[in-house]
C-alpha positions in Angstrom: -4.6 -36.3 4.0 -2.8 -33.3 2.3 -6.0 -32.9 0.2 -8.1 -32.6 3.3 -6.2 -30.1 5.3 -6.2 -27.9 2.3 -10.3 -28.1 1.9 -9.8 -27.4 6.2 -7.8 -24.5 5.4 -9.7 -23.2 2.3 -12.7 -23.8 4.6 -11.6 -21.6 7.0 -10.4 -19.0 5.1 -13.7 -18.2 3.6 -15.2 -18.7 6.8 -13.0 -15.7 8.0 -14.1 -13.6 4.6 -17.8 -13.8 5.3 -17.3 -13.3 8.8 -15.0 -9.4 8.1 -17.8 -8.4 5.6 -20.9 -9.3 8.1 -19.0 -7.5 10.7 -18.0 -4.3 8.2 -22.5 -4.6 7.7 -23.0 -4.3 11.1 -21.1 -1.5 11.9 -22.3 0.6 9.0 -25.9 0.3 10.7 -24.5 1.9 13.7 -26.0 5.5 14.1 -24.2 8.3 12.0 -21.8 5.4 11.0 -19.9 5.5 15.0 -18.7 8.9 13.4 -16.0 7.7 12.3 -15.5 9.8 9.0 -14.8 12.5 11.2 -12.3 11.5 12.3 -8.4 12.9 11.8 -7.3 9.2 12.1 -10.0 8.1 9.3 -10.8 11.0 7.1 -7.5 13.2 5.5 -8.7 16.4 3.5 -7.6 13.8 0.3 -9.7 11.4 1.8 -12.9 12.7 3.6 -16.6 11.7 2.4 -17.6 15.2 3.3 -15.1 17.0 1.4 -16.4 14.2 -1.8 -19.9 15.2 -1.3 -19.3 19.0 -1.0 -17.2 18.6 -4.5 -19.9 17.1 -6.1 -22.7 19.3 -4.7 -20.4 22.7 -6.1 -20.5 20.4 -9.3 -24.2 20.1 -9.4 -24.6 23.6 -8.8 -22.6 24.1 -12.2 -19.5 25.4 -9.7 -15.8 24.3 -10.2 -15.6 21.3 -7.6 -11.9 22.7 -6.3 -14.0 25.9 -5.7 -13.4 27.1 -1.5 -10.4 24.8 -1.2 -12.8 21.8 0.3 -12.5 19.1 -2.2 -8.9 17.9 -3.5 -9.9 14.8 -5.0 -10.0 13.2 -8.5 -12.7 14.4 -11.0 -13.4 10.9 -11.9 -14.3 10.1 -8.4 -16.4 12.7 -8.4 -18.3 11.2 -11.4 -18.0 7.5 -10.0 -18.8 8.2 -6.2 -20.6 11.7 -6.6 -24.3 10.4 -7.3 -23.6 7.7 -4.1 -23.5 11.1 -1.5 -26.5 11.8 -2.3 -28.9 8.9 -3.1 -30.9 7.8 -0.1 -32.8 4.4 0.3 -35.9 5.0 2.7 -35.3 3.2 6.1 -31.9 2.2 5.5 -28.5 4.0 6.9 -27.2 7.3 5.0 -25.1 6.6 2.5 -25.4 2.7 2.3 -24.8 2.2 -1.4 -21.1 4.3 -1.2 -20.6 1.9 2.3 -21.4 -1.0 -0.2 -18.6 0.2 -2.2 -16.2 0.2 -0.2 -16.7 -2.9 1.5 -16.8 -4.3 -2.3 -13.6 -2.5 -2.7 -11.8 -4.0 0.2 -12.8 -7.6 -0.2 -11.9 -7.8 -4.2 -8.4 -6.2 -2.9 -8.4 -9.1 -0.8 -8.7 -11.9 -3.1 -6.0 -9.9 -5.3 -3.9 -9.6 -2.1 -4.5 -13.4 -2.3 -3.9 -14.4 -5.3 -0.5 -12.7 -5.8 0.7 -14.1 -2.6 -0.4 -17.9 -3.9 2.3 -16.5 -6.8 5.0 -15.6 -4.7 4.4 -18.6 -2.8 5.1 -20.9 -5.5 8.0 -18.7 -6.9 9.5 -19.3 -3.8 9.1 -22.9 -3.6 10.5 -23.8 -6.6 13.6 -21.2 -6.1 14.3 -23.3 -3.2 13.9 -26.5 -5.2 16.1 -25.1 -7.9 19.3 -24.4 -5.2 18.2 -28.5 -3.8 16.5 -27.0 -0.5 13.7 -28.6 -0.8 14.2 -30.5 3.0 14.2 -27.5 4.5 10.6 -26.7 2.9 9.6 -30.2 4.5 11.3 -29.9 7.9 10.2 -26.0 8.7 6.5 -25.2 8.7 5.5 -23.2 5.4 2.3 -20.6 5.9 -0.4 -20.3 3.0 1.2 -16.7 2.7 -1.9 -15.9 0.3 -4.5 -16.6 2.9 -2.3 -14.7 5.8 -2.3 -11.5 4.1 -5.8 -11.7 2.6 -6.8 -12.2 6.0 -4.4 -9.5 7.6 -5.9 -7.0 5.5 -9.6 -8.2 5.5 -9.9 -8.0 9.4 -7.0 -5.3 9.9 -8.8 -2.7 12.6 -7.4 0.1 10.2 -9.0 -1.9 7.2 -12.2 -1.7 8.9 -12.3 1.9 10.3 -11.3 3.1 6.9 -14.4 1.3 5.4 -16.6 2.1 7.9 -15.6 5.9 8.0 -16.7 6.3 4.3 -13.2 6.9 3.2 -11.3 6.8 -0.5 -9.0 4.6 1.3 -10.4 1.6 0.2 -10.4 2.5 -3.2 -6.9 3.8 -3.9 -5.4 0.8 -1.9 -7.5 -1.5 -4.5 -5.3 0.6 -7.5 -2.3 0.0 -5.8 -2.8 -3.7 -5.4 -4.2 -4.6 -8.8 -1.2 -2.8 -10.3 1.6 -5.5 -7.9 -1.2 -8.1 -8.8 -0.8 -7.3 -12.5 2.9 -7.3 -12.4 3.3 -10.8 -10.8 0.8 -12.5 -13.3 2.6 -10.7 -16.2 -0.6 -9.3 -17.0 1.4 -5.6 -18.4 -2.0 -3.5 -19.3 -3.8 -4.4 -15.9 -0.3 -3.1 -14.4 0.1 -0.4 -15.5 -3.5 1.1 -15.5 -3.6 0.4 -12.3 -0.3 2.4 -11.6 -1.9 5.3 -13.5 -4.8 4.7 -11.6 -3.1 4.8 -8.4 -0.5 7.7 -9.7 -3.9 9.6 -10.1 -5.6 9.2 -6.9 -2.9 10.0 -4.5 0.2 10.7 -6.4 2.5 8.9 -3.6 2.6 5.7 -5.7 4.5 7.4 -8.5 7.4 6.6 -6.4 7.1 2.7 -7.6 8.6 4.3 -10.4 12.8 3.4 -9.6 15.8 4.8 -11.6 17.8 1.5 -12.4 20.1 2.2 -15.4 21.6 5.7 -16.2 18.7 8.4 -16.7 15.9 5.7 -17.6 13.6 5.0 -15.2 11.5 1.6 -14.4 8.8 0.8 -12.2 8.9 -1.5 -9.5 5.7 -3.4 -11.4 8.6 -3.4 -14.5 11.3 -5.1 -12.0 8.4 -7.9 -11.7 7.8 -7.8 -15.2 11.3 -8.0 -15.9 12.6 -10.6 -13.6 9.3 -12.2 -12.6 8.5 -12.6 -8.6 10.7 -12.2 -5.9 13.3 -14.6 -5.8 17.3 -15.1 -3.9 19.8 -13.4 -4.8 21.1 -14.4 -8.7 24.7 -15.2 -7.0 23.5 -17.6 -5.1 22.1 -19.7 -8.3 25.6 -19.0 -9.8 27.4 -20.5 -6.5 25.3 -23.8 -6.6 26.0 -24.4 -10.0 29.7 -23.9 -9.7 29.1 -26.1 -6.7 27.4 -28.9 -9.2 29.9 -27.9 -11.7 27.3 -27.6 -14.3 27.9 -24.5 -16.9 24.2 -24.3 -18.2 22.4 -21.4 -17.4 19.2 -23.0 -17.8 17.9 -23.3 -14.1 19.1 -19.6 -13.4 16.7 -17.1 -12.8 15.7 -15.2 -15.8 17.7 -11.7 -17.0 16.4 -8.5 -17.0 13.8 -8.3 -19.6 13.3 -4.8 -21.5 10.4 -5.9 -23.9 8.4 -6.2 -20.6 9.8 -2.3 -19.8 8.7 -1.2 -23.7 5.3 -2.9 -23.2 4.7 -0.9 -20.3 5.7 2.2 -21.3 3.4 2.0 -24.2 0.5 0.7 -21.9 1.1 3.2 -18.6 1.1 6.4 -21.8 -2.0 5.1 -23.0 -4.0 5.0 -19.9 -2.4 8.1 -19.1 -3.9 10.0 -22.0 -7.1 8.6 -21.6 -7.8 9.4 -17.8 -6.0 12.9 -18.8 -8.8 12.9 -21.8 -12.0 12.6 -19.3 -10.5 15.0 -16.4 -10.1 17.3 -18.9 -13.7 16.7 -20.0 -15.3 16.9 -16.4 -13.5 19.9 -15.9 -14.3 21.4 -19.1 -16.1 24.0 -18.0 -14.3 24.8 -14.5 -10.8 25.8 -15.7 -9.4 22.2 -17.1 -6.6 19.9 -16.0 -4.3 23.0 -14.8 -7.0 23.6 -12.3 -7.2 19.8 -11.5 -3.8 19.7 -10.9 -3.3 23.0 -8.7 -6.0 21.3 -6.5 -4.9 17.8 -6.3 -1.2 17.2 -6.9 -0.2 21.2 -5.6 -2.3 21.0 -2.9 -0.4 17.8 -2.0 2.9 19.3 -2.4 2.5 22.2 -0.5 0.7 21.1 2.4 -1.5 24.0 2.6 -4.0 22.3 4.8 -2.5 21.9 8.7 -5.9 19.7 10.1 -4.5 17.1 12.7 -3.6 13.6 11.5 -1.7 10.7 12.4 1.4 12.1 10.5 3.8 14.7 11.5 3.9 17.2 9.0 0.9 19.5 10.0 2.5 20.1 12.8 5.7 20.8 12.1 4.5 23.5 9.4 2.4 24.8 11.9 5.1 25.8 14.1 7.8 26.5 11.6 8.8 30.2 10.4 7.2 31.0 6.6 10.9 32.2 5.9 11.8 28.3 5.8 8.5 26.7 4.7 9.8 26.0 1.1 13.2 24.6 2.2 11.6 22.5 4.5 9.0 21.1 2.2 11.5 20.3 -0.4 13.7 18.8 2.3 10.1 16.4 3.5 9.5 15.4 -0.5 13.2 14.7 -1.3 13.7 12.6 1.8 11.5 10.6 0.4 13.3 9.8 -3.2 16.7 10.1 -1.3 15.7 6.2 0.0 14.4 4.7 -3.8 18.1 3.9 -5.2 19.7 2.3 -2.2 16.7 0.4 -1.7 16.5 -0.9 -5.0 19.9 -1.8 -5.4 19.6 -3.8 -2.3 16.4 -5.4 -2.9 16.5 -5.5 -6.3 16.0 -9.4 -6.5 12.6 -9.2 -4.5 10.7 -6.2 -6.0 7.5 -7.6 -4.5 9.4 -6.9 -1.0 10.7 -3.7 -2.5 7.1 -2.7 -3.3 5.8 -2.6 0.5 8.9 -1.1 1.6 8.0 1.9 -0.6 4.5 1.8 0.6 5.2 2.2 3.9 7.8 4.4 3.7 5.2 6.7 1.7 2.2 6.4 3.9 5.2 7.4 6.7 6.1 10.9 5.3 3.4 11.6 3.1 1.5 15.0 3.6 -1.8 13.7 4.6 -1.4 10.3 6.2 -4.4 8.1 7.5 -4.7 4.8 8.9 -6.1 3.1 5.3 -2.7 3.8 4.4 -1.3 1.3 7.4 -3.7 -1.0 6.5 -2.4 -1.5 3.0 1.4 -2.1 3.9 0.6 -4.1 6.8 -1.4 -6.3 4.2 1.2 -6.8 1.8 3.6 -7.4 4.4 1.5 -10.3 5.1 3.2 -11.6 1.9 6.7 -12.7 3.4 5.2 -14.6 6.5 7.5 -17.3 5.7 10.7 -15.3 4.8 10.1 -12.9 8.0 9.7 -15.5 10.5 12.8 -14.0 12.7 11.9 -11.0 12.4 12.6 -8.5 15.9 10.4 -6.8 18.2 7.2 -8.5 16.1 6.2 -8.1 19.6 6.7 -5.1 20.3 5.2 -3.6 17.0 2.1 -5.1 17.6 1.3 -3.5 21.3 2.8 -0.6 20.1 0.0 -0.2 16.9 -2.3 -1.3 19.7 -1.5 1.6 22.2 -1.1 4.3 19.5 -4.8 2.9 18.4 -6.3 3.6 22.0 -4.3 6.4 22.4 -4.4 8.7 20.1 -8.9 9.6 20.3 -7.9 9.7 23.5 -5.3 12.4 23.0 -7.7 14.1 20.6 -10.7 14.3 22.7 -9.0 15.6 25.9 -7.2 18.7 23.5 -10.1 19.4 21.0 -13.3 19.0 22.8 -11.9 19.0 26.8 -9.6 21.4 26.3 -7.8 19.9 29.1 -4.5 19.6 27.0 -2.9 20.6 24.0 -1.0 20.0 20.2 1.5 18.4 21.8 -0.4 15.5 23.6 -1.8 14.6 20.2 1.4 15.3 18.0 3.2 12.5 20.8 0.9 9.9 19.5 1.6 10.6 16.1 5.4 10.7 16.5 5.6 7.5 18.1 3.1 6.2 15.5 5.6 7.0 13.3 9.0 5.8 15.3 6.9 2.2 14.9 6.5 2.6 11.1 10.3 2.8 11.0 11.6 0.3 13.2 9.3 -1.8 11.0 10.5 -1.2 7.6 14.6 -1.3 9.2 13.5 -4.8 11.1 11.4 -6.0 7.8 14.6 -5.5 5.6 17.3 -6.7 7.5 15.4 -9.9 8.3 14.7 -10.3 4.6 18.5 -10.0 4.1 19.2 -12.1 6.9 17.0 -14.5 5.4 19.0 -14.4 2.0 22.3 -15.2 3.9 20.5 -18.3 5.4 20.2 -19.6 2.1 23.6 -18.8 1.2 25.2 -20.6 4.6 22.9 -23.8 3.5 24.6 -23.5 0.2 28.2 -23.6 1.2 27.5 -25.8 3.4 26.2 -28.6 1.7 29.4 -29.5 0.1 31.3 -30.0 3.2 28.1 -32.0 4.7 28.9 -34.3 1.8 32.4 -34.3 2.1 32.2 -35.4 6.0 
């Protein structure tokens, strides 16, 4: 019977799969793709399919590609995605084959999405049968957390839009998930070139990098490659073997590893010198990597581009006085690695959980937000289905990503196009847009260490269940 409801289930998982991709199809066949690459939601000056093909056509026309501050992308995606801007297949949509990308892109991030969480999954059984909970695996109902988030981010409105709208999206999420998919399989090159990769692309996803002990620093993929998946706290192994009154350490979790940290030092340096090696080769002739990184990673820094978006930062630099621009874009950057200690040291024993909390606080204050950004966290989150089961205002969250959705072309249209309003009807979306993203990474982390305590009251209390 077990056998057969997991064929059901496996069933209709793929089921679901084919039925995300036919639907992504369709909607590329729309006219002009429903336009969606134009818009501020979709398409970030990082992220836009326009701003690719204008890069690659100053490329062509042997012109630096960061020439008239339109493209700010890679150079390699420039050589990967270039030639797709421009191909054309007669009586077919514009731009199929890069469309074919990125639905490619977002369904093998899926299975990877799916595959880590089948590892966490069974990490977390067994750390439950290690501290004897296993009845409370039998008595509550367990989600195939795998298939949740595979799904969540497969048919995620913001997964879609971001595919449709012939954004990068797609393919810098895929780097960031192949680098947590590396970690939890162990797998130390494929986690750290995708790190690099990612580092690369967007730059926000350096911050998986964590100061642990003194001046070094680990990455978040080396917490997982240290200690292995998410697991309870180590204490509470220690209490149910005092408990026992057993002295071996042999069921405990495993220490902190630093081979694992050495190995992907070496590995994370040696991708790092070879995608340096072939920037500095497309850009040869256009002023090298100085140039590459004045256009990417300072461009990124200084915010020099104040196009709407569904952040909050164009529009405070819009209205703040030049006198205080620097003081307040330090203040936005540092915010950010003021929250990567205390994080860490609270969450140290589930850097999995750790991981998505620094996602989404990055695609929350990063320069040039979109919503492929939302659809990546709000995949992974997908992850703790089981551990997050009472979590607060889920509710609430979810009509309030729904009303921002509706709200916010609305908001656009009637200030760009009516002119019947202004900034500030547009900048409310994206403010409350934002006031969700933070109730739900404070409600996602104190239910995870709510959770944690649940496991410790079931430990201290089996001793007096046997006792009465």
């Amino acid at each position: 019977m077990e056998k057969l409801k997991k064929k059901i289930r496996s069933f209709s998982f793929w089921n679901w799969v084919i039925a995300s991709i036919i639907f992504r199809l369709i909607l590329i066949y729309f006219p002009k793709n429903l336009n969606l690459c134009s818009r501020p939601e979709v398409s970030t000056p990082l992220t836009s399919f326009r701003r690719l093909a204008e890069g690659y056509w100053l490329k062509q026309s042997s012109m630096s590609p960061y020439a008239g501050s339109m493209y700010h992308g890679s150079p390699l995606l420039l050589s990967l995605l270039g030639p797709l801007t421009v191909k054309r297949i007669e009586g077919q949509p514009n731009h199929l084959l890069y469309s074919l990308v990125s639905v490619i892109a977002d369904v093998v991030s899926a299975m990877l999405i799916r595959a880590t969480g089948q590892n966490l999954q069974v990490a977390y059984f067994g750390t439950l049968k290690s501290l004897d909970l296993v009845k409370q695996i039998e008595l509550s109902e367990v989600h195939s957390s795998g298939d949740v988030a595979a799904l969540i981010y497969l048919c995620n409105p913001f997964t879609i839009v971001a595919c449709v709208g012939l954004s990068t999206s797609p393919i810098e999420n895929m780097a960031v998930i192949l680098c947590l998919y590396g970690a939890c399989s162990r797998l130390v090159p494929l986690a750290a070139f995708g790190w690099v990769i990612a580092t690369h692309l967007s730059l926000y996803p350096a911050i998986l990098i964590i100061p642990v002990h003194l001046s070094f620093v680990l990455a978040i993929c080396d917490l997982l490659l240290g200690y292995g998946p998410d697991a309870p706290p180590r204490k509470l192994f220690l209490q149910r073997h005092q408990q026992k009154g057993l002295s071996s350490q042999s069921k405990l979790p495993p220490g902190f590893s630093w081979g694992s940290i050495i190995h992907f030092a070496f590995w994370a340096l040696l991708w790092s010198v070879y995608v340096l090696v072939l920037c500095g080769i497309s850009l040869k002739q256009f002023g090298g990597l100085w140039e590459m990184f004045k256009s990417t990673y300072g461009f990124i820094l200084t915010v020099e581009d104040l196009s709407p978006n569904v952040g909050v930062l164009w529009y405070f630099f819009a209205e703040v006085f030049e006198f205080f621009r620097n003081f307040f874009l330090i203040v936005f950057h540092v915010n950010i690695l003021f929250m990567i200690l205390p994080l860490a040291i609270r969450l140290h024993h589930r850097p999995c959980y750790l991981a998505f909390v620094y996602v989404a606080i990055c695609s929350m204050l990063k320069s040039y937000p979109s919503v492929g950004d939302s659809a990546l966290y709000l995949g992974l989150l997908g992850w703790f289905v089981n551990e997050l089961s009472d979590m607060q205002f889920s509710l609430f969250l979810f009509c309030g990503y729904v009303g921002v959705s509706l709200l916010s072309p609305v908001m656009h249209n009637l200030w760009i196009w009516r002119g019947t309003g202004n900034a500030n009807f547009y900048f409310a979306t994206a403010m409350v847009y934002a006031c969700l993203q933070i109730v739900l990474v404070v409600e996602g982390v104190s239910a995870m260490l709510n959770h944690d305590r649940k496991l410790r009251s079931l430990i201290l209390d089996k001793p007096r269940d046997a006792k009465s």
